[in-house]
C-alpha positions, -999 to +999 in steps of 0.1 A: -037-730+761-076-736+764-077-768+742-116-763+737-110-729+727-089-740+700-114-772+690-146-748+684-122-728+661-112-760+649-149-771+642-160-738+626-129-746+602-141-779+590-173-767+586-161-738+561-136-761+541-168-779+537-185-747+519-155-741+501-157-781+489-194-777+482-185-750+462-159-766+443-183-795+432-210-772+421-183-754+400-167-790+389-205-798+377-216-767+357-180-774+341-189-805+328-224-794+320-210-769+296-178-786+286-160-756+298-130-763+315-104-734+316-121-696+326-157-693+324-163-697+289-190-669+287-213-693+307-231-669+332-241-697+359-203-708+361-189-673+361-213-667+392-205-695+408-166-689+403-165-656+418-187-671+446-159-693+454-133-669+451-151-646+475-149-677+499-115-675+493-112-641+499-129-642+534-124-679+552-090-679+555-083-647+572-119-649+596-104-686+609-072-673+615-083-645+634-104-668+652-083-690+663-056-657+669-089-648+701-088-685+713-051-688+718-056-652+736-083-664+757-117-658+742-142-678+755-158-708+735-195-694+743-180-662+719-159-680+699-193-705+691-213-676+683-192-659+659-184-689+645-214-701+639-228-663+623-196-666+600-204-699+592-239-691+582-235-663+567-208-680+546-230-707+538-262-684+527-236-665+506-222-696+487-263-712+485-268-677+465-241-683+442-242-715+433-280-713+423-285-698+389-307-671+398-300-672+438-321-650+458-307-618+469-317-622+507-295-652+511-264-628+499-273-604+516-282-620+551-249-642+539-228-609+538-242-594+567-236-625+589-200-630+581-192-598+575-205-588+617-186-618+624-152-609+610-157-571+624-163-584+655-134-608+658-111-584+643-122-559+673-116-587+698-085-591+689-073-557+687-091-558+726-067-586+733-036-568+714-040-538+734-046-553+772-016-574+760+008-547+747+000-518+770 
């Protein structure tokens, strides 16, 4: 097992439970701002900001477990940095649209496109890896 294969994944995890937290204090603040504290309460900001989060939700778990699915299967780190780090990015721009009030759409959509490249492309490096491995 390449150790260092398996720390980069491990770093590009911290850094996304890191969006996912930042996210959960900017929701945890427009709660309090509006005294809202079960659903949305037909506040527009939180709403946004909620499905923000749950989009994070959606797509971290999954991307880092593929991820680290490549290291144990012998990616190397120089790949496993970039994708992180485009994931991680994009991931970041998507949740900086969200949480602002009126975020601009570029940072969704350079968020989206980002991540989304990212998680194709580890997906097809693992199926690269299943099918040297199983054939």
């Amino acid at each position: 097992m390449n150790q260092t294969a398996v720390a980069t994944v491990g770093l590009y995890a911290v850094l996304n439970m890191a969006i996912l937290f930042w996210l959960v204090v900017a929701t945890s603040q427009i709660r309090r701002r509006y005294k809202v504290w079960i659903g949305n309460g037909g506040v527009a900001h939180l709403e946004r900001v909620m499905r923000g989060h749950a989009n994070a939700i959606e797509n971290m778990p999954m991307t880092m477990l593929l991820l680290l699915i490549t290291a144990l299967l012998g990616t190397s780190v120089v790949a496993l940095h970039l994708l992180g780090v485009a994931f991680t990015a994009g991931r970041a721009l998507h949740a900086w649209h969200f949480i602002e009030e009126k975020g601009a759409r570029w940072q969704r959509e350079i968020g989206f496109g980002l991540s989304g490249l990212a998680t194709i492309v580890t997906m097809t490096t693992l199926l690269g890896h299943a099918f040297r491995l199983l054939l």
